[in-house]
Structures are given as structure tokens and as C-alpha cells.
LONU-673624 format. One record per residue (C-alpha): x, y, z; residue in three letters; chain; residue number from 1. Coordinates in steps of 0.1 Angstrom, whole numbers, always signed. Layout:
+-------+-------+-------+---------+--------+-----+
|    px |    py |    pz | residuo | cadena | num |
+-------+-------+-------+---------+--------+-----+
|     X |     Y |     Z |     Ala |      A | NUM |
...
+-------+-------+-------+---------+--------+-----+
This chain:
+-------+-------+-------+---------+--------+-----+
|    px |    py |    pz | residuo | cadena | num |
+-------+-------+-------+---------+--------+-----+
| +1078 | +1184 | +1248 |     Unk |      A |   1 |
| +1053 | +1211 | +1242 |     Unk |      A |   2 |
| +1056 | +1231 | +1279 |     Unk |      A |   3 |
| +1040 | +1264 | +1290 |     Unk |      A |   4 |
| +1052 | +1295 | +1293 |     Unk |      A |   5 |
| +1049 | +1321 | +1320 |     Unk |      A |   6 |
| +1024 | +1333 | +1301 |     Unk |      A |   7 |
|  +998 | +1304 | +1293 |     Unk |      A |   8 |
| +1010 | +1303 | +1258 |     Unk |      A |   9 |
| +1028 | +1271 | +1247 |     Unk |      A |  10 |
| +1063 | +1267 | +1239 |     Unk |      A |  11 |
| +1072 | +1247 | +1208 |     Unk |      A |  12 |
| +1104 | +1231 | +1201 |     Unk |      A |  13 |
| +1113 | +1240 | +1163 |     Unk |      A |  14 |
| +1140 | +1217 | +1159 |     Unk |      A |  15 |
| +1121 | +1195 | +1170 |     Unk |      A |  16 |
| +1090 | +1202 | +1143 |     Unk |      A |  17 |
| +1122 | +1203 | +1120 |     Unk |      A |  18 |
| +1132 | +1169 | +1125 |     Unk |      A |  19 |
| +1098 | +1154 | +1120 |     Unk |      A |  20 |
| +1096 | +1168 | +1087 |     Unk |      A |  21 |
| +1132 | +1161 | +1073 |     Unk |      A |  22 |
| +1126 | +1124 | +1090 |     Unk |      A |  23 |
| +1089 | +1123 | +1070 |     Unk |      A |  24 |
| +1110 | +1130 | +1040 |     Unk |      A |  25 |
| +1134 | +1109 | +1039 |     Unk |      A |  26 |
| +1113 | +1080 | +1052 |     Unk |      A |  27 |
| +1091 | +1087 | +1020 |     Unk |      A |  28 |
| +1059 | +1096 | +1037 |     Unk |      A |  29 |
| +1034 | +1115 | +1015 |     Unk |      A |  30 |
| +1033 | +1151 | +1030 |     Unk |      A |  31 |
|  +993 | +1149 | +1042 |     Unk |      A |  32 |
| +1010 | +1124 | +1069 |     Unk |      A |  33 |
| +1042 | +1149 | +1076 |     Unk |      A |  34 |
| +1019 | +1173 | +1080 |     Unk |      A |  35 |
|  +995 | +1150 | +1103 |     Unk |      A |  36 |
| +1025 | +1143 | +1121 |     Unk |      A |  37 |
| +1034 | +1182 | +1128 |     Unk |      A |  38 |
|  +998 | +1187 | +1138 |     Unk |      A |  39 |
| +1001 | +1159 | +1164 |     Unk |      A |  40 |
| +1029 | +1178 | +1180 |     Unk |      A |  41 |
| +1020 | +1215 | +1175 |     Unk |      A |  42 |
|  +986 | +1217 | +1173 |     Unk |      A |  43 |
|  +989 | +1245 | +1150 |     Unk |      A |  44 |
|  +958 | +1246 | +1123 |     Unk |      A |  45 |
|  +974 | +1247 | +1087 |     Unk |      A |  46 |
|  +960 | +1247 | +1050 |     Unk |      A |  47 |
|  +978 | +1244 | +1019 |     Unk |      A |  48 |
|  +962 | +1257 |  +990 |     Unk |      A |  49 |
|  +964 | +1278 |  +956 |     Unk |      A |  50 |
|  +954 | +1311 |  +943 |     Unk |      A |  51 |
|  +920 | +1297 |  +932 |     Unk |      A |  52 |
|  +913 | +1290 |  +965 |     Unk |      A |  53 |
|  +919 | +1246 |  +960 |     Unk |      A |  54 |
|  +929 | +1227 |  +987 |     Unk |      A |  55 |
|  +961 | +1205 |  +987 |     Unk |      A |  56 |
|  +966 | +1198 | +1024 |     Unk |      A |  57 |
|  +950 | +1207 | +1057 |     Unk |      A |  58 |
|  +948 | +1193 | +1092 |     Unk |      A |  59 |
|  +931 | +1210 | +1124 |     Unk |      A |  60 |
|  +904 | +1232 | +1108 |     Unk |      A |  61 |
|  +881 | +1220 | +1134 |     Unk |      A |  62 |
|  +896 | +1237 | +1157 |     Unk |      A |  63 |
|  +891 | +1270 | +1136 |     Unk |      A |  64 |
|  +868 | +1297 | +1142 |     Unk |      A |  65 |
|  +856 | +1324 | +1117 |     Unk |      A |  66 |
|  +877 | +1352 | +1135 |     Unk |      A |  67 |
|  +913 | +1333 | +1142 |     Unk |      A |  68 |
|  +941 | +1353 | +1137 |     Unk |      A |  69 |
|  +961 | +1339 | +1106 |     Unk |      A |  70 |
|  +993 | +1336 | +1096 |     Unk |      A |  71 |
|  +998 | +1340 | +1057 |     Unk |      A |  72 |
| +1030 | +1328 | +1039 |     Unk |      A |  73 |
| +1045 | +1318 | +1001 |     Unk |      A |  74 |
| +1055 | +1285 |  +993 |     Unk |      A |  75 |
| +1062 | +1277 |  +956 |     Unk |      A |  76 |
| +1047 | +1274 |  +926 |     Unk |      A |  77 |
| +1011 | +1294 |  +935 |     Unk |      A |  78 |
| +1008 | +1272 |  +969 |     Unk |      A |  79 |
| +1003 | +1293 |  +999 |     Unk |      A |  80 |
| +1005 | +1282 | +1036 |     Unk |      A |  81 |
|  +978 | +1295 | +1058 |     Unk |      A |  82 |
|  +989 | +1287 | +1101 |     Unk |      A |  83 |
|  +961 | +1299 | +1126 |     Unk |      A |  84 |
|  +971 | +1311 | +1159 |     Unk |      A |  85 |
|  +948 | +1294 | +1186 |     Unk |      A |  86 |
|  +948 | +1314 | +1223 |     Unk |      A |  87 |
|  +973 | +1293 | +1237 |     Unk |      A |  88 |
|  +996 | +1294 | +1210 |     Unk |      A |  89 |
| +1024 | +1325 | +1206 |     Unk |      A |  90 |
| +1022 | +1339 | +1170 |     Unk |      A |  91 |
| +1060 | +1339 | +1169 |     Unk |      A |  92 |
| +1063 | +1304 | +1170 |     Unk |      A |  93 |
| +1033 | +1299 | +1149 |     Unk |      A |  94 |
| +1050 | +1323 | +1123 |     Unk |      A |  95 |
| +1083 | +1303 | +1127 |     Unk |      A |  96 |
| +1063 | +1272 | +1118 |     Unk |      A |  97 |
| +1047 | +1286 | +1089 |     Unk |      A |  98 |
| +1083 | +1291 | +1072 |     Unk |      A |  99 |
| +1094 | +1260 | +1084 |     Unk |      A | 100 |
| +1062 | +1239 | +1062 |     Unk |      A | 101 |
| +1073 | +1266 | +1037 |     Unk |      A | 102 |
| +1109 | +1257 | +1034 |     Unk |      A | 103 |
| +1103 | +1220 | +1038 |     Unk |      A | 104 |
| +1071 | +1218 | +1013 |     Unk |      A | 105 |
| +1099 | +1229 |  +983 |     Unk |      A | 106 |
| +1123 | +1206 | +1001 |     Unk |      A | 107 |
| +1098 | +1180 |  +995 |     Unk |      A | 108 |
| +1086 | +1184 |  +961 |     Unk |      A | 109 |
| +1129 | +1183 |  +947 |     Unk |      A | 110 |
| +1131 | +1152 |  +967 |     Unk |      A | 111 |
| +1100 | +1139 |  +951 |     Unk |      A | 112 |
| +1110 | +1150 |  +917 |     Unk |      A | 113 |
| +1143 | +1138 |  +921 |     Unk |      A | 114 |
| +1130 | +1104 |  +935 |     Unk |      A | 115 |
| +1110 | +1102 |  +903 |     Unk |      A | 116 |
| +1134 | +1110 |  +877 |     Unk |      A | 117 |
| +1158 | +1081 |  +895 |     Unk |      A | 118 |
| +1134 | +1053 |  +899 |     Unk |      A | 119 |
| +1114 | +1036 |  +872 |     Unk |      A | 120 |
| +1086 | +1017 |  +891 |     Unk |      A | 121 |
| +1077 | +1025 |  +929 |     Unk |      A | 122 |
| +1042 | +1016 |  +941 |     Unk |      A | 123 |
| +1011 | +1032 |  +940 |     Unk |      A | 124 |
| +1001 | +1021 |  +901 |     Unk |      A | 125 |
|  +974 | +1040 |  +884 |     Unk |      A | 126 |
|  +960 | +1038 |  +848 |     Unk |      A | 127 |
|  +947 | +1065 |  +827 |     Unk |      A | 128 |
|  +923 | +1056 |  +797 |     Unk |      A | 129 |
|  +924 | +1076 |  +769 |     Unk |      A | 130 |
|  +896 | +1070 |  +738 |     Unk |      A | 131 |
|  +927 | +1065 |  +714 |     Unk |      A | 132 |
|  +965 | +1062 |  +710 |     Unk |      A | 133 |
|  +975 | +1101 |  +703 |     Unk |      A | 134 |
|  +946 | +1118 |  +730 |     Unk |      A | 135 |
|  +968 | +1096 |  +756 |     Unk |      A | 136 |
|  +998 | +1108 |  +736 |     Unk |      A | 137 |
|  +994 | +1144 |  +741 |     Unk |      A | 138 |
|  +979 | +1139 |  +781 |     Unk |      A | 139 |
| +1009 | +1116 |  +787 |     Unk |      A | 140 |
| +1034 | +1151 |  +775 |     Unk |      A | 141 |
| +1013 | +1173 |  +793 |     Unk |      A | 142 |
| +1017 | +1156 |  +825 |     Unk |      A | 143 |
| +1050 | +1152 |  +819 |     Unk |      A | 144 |
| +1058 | +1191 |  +814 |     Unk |      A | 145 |
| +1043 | +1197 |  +848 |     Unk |      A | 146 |
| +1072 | +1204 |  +874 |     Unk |      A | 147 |
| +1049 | +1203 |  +906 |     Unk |      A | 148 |
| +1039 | +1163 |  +894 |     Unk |      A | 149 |
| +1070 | +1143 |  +901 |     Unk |      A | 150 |
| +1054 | +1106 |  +898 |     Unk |      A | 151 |
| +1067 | +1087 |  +868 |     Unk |      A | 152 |
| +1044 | +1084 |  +833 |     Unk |      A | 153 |
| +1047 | +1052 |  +810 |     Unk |      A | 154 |
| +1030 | +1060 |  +778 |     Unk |      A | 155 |
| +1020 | +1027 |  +766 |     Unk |      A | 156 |
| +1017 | +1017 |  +734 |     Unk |      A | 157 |
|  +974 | +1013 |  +731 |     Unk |      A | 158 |
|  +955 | +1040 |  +744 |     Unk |      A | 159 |
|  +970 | +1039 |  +784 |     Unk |      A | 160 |
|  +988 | +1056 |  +804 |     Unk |      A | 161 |
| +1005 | +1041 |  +835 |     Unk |      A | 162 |
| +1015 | +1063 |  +862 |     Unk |      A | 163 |
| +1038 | +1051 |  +888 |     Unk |      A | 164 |
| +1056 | +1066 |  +922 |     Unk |      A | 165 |
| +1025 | +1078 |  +934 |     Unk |      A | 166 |
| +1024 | +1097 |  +968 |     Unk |      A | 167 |
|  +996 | +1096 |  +987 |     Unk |      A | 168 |
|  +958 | +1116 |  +976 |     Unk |      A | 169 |
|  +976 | +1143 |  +970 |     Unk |      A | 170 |
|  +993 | +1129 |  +934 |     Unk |      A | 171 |
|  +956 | +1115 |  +930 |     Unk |      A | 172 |
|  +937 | +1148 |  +933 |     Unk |      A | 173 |
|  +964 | +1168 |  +909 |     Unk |      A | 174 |
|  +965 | +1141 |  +884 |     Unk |      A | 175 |
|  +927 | +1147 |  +886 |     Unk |      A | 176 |
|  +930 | +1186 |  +879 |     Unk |      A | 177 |
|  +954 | +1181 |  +854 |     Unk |      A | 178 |
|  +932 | +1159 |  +833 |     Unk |      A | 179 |
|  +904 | +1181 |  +838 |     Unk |      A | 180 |
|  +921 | +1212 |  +823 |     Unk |      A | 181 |
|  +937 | +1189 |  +795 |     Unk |      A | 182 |
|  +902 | +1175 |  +784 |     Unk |      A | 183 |
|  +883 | +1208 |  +786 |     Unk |      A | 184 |
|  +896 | +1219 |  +752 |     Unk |      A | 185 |
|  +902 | +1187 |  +736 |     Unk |      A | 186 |
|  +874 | +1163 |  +719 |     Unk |      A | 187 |
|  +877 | +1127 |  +733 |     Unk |      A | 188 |
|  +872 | +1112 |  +769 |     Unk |      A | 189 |
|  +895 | +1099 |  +796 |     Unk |      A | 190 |
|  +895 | +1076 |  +830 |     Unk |      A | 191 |
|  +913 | +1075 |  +858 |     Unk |      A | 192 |
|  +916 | +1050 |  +876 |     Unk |      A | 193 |
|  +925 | +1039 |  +917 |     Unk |      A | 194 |
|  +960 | +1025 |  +923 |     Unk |      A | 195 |
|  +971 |  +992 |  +929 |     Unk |      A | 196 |
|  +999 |  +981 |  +954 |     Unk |      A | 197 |
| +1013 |  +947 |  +934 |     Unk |      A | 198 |
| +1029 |  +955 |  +897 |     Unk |      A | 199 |
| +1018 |  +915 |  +892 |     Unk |      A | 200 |
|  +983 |  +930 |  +891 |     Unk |      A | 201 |
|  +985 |  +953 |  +867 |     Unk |      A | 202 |
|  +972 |  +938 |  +835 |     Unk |      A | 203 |
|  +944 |  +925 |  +857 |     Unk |      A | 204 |
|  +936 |  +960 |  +865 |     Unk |      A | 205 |
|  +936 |  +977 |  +836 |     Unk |      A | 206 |
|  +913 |  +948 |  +821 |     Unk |      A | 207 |
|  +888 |  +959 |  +851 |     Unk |      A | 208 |
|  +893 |  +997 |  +842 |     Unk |      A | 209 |
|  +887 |  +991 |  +804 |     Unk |      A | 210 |
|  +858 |  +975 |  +812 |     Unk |      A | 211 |
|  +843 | +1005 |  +837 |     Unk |      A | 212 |
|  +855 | +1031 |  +808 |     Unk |      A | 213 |
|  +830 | +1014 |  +785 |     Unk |      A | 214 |
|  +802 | +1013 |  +806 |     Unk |      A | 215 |
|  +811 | +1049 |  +817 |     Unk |      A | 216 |
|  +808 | +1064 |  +782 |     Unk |      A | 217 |
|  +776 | +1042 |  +776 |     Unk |      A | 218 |
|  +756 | +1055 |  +808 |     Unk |      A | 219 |
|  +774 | +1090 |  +804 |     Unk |      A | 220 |
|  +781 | +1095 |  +768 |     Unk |      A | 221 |
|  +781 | +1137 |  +772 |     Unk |      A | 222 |
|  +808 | +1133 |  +801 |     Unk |      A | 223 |
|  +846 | +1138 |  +794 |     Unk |      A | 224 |
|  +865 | +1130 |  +823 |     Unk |      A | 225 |
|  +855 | +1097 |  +841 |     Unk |      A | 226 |
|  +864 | +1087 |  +877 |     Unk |      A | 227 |
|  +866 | +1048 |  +883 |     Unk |      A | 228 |
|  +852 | +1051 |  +917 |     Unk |      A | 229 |
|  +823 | +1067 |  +903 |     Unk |      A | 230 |
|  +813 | +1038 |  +886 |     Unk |      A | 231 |
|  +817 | +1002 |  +911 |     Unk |      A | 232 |
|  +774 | +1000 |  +914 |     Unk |      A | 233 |
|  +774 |  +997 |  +876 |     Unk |      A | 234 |
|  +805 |  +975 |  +872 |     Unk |      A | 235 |
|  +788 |  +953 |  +899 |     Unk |      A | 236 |
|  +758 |  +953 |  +884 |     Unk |      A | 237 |
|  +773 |  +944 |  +851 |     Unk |      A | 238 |
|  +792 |  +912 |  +869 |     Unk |      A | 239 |
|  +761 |  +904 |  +884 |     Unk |      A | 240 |
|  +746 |  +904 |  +854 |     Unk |      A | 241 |
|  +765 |  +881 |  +835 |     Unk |      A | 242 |
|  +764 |  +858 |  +863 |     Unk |      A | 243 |
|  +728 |  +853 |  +863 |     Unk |      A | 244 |
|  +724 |  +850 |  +823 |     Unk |      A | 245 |
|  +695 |  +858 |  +808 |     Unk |      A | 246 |
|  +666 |  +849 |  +825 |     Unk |      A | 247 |
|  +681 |  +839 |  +861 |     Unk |      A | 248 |
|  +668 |  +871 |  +879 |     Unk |      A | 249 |
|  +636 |  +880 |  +867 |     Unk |      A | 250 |
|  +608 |  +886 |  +899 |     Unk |      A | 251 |
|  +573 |  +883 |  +890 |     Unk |      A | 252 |
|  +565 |  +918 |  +910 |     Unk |      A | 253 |
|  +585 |  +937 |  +882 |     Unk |      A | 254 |
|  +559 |  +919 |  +853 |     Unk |      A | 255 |
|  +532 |  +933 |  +871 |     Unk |      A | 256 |
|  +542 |  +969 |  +873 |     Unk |      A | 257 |
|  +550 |  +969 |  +839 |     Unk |      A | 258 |
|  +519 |  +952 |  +828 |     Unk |      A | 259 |
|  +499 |  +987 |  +847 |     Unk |      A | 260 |
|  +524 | +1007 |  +833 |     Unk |      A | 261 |
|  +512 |  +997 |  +798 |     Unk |      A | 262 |
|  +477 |  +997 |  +808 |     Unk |      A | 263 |
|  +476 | +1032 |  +827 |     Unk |      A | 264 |
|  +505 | +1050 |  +819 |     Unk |      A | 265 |
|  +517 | +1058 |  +854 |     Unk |      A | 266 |
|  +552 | +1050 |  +851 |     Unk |      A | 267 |
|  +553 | +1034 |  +884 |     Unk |      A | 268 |
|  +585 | +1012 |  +868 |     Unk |      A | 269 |
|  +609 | +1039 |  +867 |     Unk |      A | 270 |
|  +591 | +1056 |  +896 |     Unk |      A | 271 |
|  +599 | +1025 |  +917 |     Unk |      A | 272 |
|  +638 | +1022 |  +906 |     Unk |      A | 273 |
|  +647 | +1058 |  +913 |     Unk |      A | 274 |
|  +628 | +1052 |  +946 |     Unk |      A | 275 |
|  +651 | +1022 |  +954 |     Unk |      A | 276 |
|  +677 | +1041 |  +944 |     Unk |      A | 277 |
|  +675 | +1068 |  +961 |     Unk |      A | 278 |
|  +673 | +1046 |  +997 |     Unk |      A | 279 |
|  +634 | +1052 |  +997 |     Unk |      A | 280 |
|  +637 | +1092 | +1001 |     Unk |      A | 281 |
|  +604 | +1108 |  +986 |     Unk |      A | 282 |
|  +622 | +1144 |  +982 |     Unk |      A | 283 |
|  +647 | +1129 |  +966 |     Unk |      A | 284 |
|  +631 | +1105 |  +943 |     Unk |      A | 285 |
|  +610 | +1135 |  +937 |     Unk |      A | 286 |
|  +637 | +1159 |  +924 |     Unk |      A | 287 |
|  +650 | +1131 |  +903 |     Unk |      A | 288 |
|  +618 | +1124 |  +887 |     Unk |      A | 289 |
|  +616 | +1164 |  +880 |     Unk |      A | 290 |
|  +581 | +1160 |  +895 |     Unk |      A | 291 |
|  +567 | +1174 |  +925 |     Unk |      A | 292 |
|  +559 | +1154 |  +958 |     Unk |      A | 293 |
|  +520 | +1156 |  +957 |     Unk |      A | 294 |
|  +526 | +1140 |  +919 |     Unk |      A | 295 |
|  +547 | +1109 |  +932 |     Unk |      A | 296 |
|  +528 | +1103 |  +966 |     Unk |      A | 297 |
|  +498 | +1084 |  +948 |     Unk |      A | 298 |
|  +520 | +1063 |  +928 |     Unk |      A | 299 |
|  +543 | +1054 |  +959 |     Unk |      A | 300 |
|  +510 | +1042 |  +973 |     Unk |      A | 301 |
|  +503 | +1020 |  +943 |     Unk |      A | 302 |
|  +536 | +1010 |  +944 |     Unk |      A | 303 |
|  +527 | +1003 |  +983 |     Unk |      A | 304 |
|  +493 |  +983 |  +975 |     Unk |      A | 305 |
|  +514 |  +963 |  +948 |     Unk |      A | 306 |
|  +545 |  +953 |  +967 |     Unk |      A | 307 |
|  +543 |  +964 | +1002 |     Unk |      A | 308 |
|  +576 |  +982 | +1001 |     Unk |      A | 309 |
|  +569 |  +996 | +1037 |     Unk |      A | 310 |
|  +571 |  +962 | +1053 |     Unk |      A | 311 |
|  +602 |  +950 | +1033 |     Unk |      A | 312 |
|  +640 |  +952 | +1050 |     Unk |      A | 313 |
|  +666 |  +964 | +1029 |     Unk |      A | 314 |
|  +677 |  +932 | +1014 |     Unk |      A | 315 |
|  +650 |  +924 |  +998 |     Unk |      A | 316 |
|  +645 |  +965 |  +985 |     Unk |      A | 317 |
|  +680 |  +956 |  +969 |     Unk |      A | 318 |
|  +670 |  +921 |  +954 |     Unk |      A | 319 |
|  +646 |  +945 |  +938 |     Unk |      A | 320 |
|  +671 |  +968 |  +930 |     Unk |      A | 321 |
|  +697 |  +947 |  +913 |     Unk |      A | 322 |
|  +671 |  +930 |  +892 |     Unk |      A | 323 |
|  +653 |  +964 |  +879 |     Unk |      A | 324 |
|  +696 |  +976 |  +874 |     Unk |      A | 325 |
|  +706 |  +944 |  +854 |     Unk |      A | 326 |
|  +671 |  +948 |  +830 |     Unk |      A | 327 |
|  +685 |  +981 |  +824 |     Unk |      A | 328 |
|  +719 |  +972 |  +813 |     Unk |      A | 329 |
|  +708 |  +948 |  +791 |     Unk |      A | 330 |
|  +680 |  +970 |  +776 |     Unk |      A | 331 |
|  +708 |  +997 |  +768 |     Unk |      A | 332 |
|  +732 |  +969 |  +758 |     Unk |      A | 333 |
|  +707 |  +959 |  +730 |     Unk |      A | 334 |
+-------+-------+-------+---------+--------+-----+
């Protein structure tokens, strides 16, 4: 459908982009796919963003050099579209498009509100945590209150939130922002968690996510805002852990370091575990250590003489690993 003009530019069929947006809405696609969809067809660079610069949608910025002519236009609401012009595109079509996305973004956010206020649970389901009842209150009212979030909130009666209806990353990454400036001048903490298709798993998922918002606030007690995805190596860890019992995983290796640790003071323990976990990277390890390199070579040759790290494959580096992580929890735990 896209054909040339007589001069090299190409020629884009409007109604057409039209009808892949109004069919994107009504199908209930999130808009990063509407828009993925218009980019297929037009090849026309756009961004979506706000005042302070944040991001909400974008598709084709590879194809975007420093000096491309742009194409600047209002949605709603503080979200601007930006449209590059590419050489073989004509900037009157590109403009067209530009208040096309701009028209059909507000289309899109009534239908979604409207979708919202009519249904009472749609998939994706996501928890918030809260560290009490009336902090989840007062987050649940202020998410409420915001016009641009159209997803439905189901203040629970413990210290949860459920939000349902959700739309894509999009809902994810405002939900996000929206905690952030509600816990920036409030005490107390809060989790967000990753959505779940099935509503029969819901109970099962908020268990999971109770459980990551304790070990969040243990290993990050001067956080406020917690992401669950930031947090799966220690909620493995802490499954692993339990699995094992007490003594199941200790390696003889790790007795020995700490048995020269005592006796010299190198602090080749800790020295070895932010080596592991930093995927063997002196610099790295270094800067996480707050020492310089010349300081942890030696000990990484100790470390060397001790266990022969060089010569081990990365399964065994994470047996390591997982047994040095599970001492740790349950030195913190006691």
C-alpha cells in the first residue's frame, strides 16, 4: 500500500493508518502494539513522552539520527507526540500522522477509562504491598484520582491492593511513577508486583509477593519502593534454602577460607562472593569492594591457589555461589 511518488517520497494511505488504530482499539490492544502496528505500515519514527522528558511509547528510533527533521504535536494531559521525517518520507503526511496518533491517543485513553469503569475484573492482575492497612489506604485513593490510569483498584481489606484491567507495560511503568511520587513524602514502604493471567492464581501470588516484600525490606531496609523483579535471585535463594535445611549445602572449600580469614584477616570470604557475583569481573568486584584493583589482585590469587576458580565452569562457580548466598540468609535471618 505504501507507493512512491514522482518525487521518491512515499505515499501513505491515512485512512488506512486510521483504521489500524480504531481496529487496535476496539480489539483491546495496548497502544505500544497500535503503535507497533502503525510503524509496520508507515515507517514513520514516533515517541510519546511528557514534559519531564519520560518516555511512554516509542517505536523506530533506530532509524533516527541526531539532525532529523521533527514533527512536534500536543496530545493530552502533558503527553507530547514527537514524528521524525526520514528522506523518503513527505513531512505533510508525516504531519497528518502526528495528529492522527494525537487524536486517537485521547480516543484511546476514554475507551480505556470507560472500559475500566464498566468492567470489574479483566486480566492482567497485579498486587501492590503496602507496610499496613491505611499507607495502602491512601495509595489505593491516589491512584484512583488519577484520570490518565484507567485500570481498576480493589482495596483489600489487609495491607493489598489488587489492580486489575491492566494494559500492556505501559499501565506497569505509570503505576510505577505513581507509587514513586506517592512514597516520596510518606513514611512506610510499598511492592509492586508482575501480573498474573489466571484470577485462580491470585492468592497464590500474593503469598509469593508477601514473601519477596519481606526479604526486600530485610536486604534493603533504607529502600521505599520495591520492584518484585528486583528480587527473584534472593527469593530463589530463599526456596533453595529451605529445601536443603540446615546443614544439606555446606562445601568444605568455604571452611577453609573462613578458617584464613580468621587467621589473616584478608577477607577473602566476602572477596570471593562479590567475585562470584559479579560473573568473575575484577573491575567490578573491585568497585563493589570500594577497593582498588592492585588491592584485590593478591587475594583473587589466594583465592586461585585455594580453589582453582580459573579452571572451574560456571556450574560449579554457582554451586559456590548458592551455598555462600543461603549462609547469608540465614546469618541475617538469625
Amino acid at each position: 500500500m505504501i507507493q512512491a511518488d514522482k518525487s521518491g517520497k512515499k505515499e501513505l494511505d491515512m485512512n488506512y493508518c486510521y483504521k489500524l488504530i480504531v481496529s487496535g482499539i476496539s480489539g483491546g490492544k495496548c497502544f505500544e502494539e497500535i503503535l507497533q502496528n502503525v510503524w509496520d505500515y508507515t515507517g514513520v519514527p514516533v515517541r510519546f513522552s511528557r514534559r519531564n522528558q519520560e518516555v511512554l511509547y516509542e517505536v523506530g528510533k533506530e532509524q533516527v539520527t541526531v539532525d532529523a527533521q521533527r514533527i512536534v504535536h500536543e496530545c493530552l494531559d502533558g503527553v507530547w507526540i514527537e514524528a521524525v521525517i526520514l528522506d523518503d518520507q513527505r513531512k505533510i503526511q508525516v504531519q497528518e500522522l502526528a495528529d492522527i496518533l494525537a487524536k486517537s491517543f485521547s480516543m484511546y485513553q476514554k475507551n480505556r477509562k470507560n472500559t475500566g469503569n464498566n468492567q470489574k475484573r479483566q486480566p492482567d492482575y497485579l498486587w501492590i504491598l503496602a507496610t499496613d492497612t491505611s499507607l495502602a489506604a491512601r495509595l489505593a485513593g491516589k491512584i484512583e484520582e488519577t484520570k490518565e490510569f484507567s485500570s481498576v483498584v480493589e482495596k483489600q481489606k489487609d495491607n493489598s491492593i489488587l489492580i486489575t484491567n491492566i494494559r500492556g507495560k505501559e499501565d506497569r511503568a505509570l503505576l510505577i511513577r505513581l507509587c514513586k511520587e506517592f512514597i516520596y513524602d510518606c513514611d512506610g514502604k510499598i511492592l509492586i508486583g508482575n501480573g498474573v493471567k489466571a484470577e485462580q492464581n491470585l492468592s497464590e501470588n500474593k503469598r509469593l509477593q508477601q514473601e519477596v516484600f519481606e526479604l526486600a525490606r530485610n536486604r534493603a531496609p533504607g529502600k521505599h519502593l520495591y520492584l518484585i523483579e528486583q528480587y527473584y535471585h534472593e527469593l530463589a535463594i530463599s526456596y533453595i534454602s529451605r529445601k536443603v535445611g540446615e546443614n544439606g549445602f555446606k562445601l568444605k572449600e568455604l571452611e577453609q577460607i573462613r578458617c584464613e580469614d580468621e587467621e589473616t584477616g584478608r577477607n577473602l570470604y566476602e572477596t570471593l562472593y562479590w567475585y562470584l557475583r559479579m560473573k568473575r569481573n575484577v573491575s567490578q568486584t573491585a568497585a563493589k569492594l570500594k577497593i582498588h584493583r592492585n588491592t584485590l589482585l593478591p587475594r583473587l590469587t589466594r583465592l586461585n591457589d585455594m580453589l582453582d576458580l580459573d579452571n572451574r565452569d560456571g556450574a560449579e562457580c554457582e554451586k559456590l555461589l548458592v551455598a555462600m548466598e543461603i549462609e547469608r540468609m540465614k546469618n541475617s535471618d538469625g
